[in-house]
DOKEKOL-397276 format. One line per field, with one value per residue: residue in one letter; x, y, z of N, C-alpha, C in turn. Coordinates in pm, 1 decimal. Example, Ala and Ser with C-alpha at 12.3 -4.5 7.8 and 13.67 -1.06 7.14 Angstrom:
code: a;s .
npx: 1319.0;1285.0 .
npy: -569.0;-225.0 .
npz: 780.0;708.0 .
capx: 1230.0;1367.0 .
capy: -450.0;-106.0 .
capz: 780.0;714.0 .
cpx: 1320.0;1290.0 .
cpy: -330.0;3.0 .
cpz: 780.0;787.0 .
REM end
This chain:
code: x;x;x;x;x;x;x;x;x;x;x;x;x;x;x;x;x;x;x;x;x;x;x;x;x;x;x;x;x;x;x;x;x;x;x;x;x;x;x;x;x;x;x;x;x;x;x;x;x;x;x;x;x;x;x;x;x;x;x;x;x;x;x;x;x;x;x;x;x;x;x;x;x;x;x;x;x;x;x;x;x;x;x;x;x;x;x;x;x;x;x;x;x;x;x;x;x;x;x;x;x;x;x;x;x;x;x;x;x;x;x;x;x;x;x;x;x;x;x;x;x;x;x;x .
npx: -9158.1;-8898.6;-8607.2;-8423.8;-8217.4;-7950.6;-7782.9;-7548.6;-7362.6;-7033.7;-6985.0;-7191.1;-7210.1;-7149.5;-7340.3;-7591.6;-7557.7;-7579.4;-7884.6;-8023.2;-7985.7;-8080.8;-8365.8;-8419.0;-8320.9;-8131.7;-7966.1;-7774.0;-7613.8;-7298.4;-7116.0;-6845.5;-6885.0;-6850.1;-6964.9;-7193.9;-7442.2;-7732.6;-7676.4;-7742.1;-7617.6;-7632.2;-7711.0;-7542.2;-7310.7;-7209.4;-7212.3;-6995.2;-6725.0;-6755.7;-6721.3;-6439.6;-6336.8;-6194.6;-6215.7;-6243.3;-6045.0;-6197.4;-6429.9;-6654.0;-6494.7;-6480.2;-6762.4;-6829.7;-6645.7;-6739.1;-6939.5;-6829.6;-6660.5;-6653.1;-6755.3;-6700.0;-6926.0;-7132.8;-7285.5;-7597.1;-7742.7;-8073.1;-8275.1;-8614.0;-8939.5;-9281.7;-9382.0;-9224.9;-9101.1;-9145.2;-9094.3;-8801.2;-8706.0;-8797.8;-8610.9;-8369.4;-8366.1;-8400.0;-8127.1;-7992.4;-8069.4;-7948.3;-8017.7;-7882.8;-7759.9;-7645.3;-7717.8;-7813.3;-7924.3;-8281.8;-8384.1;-8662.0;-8733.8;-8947.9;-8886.6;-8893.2;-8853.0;-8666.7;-8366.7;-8198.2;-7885.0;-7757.9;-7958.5;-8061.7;-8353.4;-8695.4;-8717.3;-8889.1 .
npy: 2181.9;2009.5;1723.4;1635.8;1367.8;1189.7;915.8;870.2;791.3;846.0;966.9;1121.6;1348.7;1625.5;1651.1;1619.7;1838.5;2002.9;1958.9;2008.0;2253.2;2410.5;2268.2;2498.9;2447.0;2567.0;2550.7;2308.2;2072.1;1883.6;1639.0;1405.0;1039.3;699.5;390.1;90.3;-109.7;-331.2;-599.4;-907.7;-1246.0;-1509.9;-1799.9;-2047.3;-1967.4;-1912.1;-2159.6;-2242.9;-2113.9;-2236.6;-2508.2;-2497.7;-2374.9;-2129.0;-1779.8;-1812.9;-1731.2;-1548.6;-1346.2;-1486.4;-1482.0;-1212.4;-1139.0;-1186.7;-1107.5;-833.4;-738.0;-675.1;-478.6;-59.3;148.8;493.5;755.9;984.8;1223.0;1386.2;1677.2;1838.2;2106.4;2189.0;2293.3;2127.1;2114.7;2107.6;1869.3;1639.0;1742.8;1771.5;1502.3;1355.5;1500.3;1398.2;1101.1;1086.2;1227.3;1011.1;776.6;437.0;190.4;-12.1;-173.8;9.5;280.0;422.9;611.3;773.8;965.0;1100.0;1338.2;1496.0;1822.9;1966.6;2180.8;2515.9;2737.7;3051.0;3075.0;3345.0;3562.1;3341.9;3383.7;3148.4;2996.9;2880.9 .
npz: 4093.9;3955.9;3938.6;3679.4;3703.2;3484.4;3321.9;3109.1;2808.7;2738.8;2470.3;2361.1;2538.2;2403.1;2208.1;2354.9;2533.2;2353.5;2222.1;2464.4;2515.2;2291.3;2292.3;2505.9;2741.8;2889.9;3118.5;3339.1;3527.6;3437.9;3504.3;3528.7;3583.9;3668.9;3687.7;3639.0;3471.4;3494.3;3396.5;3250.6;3262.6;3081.2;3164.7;3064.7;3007.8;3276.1;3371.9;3253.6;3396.5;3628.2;3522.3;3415.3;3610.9;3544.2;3392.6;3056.4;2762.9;2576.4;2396.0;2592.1;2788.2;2844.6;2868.0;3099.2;3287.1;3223.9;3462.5;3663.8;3567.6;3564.2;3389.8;3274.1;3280.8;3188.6;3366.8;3422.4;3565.5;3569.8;3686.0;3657.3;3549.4;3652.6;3397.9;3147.3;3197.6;3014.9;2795.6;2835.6;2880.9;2647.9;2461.5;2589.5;2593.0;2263.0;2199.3;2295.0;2251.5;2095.5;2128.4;2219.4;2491.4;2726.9;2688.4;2882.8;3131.7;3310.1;3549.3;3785.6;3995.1;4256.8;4355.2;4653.7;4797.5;4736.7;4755.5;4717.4;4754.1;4741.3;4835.1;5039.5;5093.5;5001.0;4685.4;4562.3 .
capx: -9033.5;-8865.3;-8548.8;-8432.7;-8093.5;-7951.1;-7648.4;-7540.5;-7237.2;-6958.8;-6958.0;-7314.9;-7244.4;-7175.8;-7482.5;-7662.0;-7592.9;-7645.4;-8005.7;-8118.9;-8019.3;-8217.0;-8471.9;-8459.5;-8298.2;-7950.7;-7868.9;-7761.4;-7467.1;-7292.2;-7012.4;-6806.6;-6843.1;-6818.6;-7069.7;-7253.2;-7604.7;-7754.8;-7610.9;-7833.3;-7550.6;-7681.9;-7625.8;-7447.9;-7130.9;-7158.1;-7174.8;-6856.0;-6664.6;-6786.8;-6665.3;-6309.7;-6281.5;-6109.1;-6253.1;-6230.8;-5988.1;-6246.3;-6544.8;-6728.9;-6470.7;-6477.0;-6912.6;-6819.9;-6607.3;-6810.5;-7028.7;-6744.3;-6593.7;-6691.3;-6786.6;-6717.7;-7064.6;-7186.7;-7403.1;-7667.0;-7914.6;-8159.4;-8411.6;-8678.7;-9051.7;-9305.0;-9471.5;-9137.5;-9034.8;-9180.5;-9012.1;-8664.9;-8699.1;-8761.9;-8481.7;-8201.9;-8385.2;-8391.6;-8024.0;-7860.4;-8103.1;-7887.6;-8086.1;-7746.0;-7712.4;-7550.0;-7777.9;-7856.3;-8063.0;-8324.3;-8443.4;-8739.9;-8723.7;-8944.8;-8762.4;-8978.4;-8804.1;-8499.3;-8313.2;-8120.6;-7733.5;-7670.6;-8022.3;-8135.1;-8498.6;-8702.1;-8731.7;-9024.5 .
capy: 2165.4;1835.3;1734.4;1491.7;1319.0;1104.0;915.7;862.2;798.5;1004.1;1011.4;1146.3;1454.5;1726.2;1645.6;1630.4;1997.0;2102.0;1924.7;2026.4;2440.5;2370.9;2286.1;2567.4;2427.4;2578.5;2572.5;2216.2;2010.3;1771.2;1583.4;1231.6;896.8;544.8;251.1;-6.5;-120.8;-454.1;-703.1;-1044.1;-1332.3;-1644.4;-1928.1;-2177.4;-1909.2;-1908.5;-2290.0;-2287.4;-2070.0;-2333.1;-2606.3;-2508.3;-2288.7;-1994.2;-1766.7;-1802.1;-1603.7;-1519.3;-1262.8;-1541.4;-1426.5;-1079.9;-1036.5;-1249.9;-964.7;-676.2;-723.0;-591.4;-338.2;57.3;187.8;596.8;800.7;1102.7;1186.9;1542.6;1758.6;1953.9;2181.3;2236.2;2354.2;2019.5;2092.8;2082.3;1747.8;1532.8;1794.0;1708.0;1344.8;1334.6;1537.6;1332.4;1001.7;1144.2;1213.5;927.3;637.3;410.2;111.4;-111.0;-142.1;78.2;364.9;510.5;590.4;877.0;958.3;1188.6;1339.5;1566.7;1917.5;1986.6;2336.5;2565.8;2856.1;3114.5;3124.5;3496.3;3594.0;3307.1;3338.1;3027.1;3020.6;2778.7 .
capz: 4020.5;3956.1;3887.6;3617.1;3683.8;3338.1;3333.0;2965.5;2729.2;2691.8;2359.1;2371.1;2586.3;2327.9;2125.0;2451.5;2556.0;2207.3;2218.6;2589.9;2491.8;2181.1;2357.5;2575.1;2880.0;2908.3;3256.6;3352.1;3579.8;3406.8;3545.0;3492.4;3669.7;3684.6;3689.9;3554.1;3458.6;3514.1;3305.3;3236.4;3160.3;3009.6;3324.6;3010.3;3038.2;3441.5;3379.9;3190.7;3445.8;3701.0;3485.6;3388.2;3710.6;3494.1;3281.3;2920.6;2705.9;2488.5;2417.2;2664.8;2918.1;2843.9;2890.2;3250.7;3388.6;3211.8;3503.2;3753.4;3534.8;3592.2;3244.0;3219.3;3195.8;3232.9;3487.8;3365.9;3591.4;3509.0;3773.0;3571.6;3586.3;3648.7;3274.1;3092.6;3203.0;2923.6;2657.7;2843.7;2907.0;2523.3;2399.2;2629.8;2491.0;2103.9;2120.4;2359.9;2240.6;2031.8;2108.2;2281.0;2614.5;2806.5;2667.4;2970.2;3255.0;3335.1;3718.3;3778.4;4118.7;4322.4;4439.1;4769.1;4813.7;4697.9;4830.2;4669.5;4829.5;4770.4;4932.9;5127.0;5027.0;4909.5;4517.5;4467.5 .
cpx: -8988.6;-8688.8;-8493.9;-8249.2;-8105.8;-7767.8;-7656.8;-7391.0;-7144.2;-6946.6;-7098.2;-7340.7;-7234.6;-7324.6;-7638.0;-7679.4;-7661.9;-7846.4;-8106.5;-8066.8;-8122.1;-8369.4;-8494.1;-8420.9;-8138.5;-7856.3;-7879.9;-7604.3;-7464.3;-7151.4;-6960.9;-6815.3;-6827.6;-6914.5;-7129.6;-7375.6;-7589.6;-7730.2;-7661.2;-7709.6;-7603.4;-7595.6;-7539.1;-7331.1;-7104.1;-7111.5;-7035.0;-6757.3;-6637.4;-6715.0;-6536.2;-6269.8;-6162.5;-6206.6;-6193.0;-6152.2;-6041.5;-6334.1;-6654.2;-6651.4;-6486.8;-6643.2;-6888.2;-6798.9;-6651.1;-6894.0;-6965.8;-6654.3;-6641.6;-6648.4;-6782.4;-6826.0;-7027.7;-7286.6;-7413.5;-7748.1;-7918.5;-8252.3;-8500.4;-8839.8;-9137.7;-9365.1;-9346.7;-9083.6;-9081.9;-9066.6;-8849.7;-8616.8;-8702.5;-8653.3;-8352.1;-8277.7;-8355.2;-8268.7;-7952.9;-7943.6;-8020.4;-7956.8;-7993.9;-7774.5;-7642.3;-7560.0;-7744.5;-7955.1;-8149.6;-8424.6;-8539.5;-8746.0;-8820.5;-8865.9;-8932.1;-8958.3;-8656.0;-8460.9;-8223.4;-8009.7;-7731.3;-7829.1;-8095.0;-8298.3;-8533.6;-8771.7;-8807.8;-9108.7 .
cpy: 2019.5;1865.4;1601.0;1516.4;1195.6;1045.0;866.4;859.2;914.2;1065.8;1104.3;1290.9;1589.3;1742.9;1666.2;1752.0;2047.0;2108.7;1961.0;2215.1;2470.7;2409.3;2345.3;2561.5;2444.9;2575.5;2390.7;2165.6;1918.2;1749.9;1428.9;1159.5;806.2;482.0;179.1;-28.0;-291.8;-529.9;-824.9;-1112.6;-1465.7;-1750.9;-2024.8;-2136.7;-1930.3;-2079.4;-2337.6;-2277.5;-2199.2;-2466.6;-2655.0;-2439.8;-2178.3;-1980.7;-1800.9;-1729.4;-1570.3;-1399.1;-1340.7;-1471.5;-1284.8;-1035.5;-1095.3;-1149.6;-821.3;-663.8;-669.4;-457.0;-250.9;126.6;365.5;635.3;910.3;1117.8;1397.2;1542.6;1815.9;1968.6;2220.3;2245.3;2209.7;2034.7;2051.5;1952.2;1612.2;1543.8;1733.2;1551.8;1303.2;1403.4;1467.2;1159.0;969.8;1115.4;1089.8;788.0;529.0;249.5;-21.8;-95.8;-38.9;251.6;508.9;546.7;693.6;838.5;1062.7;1236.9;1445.9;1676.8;1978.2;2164.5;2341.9;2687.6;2933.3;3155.7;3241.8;3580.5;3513.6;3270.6;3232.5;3084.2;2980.7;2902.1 .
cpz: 4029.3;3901.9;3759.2;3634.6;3563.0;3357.3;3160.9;2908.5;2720.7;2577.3;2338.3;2397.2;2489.3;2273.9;2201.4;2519.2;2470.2;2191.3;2346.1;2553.1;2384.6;2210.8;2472.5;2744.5;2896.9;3020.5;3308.9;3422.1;3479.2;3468.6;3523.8;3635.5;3607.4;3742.0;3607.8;3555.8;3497.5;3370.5;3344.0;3132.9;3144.7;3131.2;3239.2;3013.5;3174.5;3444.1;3337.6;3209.8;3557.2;3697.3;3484.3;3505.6;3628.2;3411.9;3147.2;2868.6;2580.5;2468.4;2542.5;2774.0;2936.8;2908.7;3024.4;3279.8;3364.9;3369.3;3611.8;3697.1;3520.7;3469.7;3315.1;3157.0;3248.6;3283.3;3452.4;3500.4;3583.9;3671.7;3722.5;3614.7;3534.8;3465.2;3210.9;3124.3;3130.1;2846.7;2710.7;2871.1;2709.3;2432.9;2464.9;2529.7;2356.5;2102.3;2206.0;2302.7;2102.1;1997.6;2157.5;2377.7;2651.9;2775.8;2772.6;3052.5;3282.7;3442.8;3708.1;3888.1;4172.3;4371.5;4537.4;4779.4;4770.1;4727.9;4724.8;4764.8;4863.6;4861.5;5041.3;5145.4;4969.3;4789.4;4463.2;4454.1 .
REM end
């Protein structure tokens, strides 16, 4: 078994249930956070912070402090069976790829073992 964690847009998540029951995978967490991706800024803006010692009150200052502000995602997993994890790595891709930054991320994880709460028994 594997699991795939995805963090992804909010605007994204409806279309994103709709597309992982679709395809057959209806049981899934999803929940909200907060974070950011790696952000590559061009060193002639760091140079310019450097220069005037303040940011900018511009879109130059604005991509500076994107790199400390905590962007609203959604954060999906799935438990799923190791064959199925192409089919769901391509249905969250399909519907969240927009081709911008800030897309989104997909984790592939190992599940070693799993238990069932109400009997205790392992489930692999």
């Amino acid at each position: 078994m594997k699991e795939i964690m995805t963090f992804i847009r909010t605007n994204k998540v409806n279309a994103t249930k709709e597309a992982l029951a679709n395809a057959g995978f209806p049981a899934f967490l999803c929940r909200p956070c907060l974070g950011r991706g790696k952000k590559h800024l061009d060193p002639n803006l760091l140079q310019l912070v450097v220069e005037n010692g303040e940011l900018p009150v511009s879109s130059v200052g604005e991509s500076l402090t994107e790199s400390m502000r905590l962007i609203p995602k959604r954060f999906f997993t799935l438990i799923i069976e190791d064959d199925q994890v192409e089919l769901a790595v391509k249905t969250i891709v399909n519907i969240n790829q927009t081709g911008n930054p800030g897309d989104g991320r997909v984790f592939i994880l190992p599940i070693a073992e799993t238990y069932g709460v109400r009997t205790g028994e392992n489930t692999l």
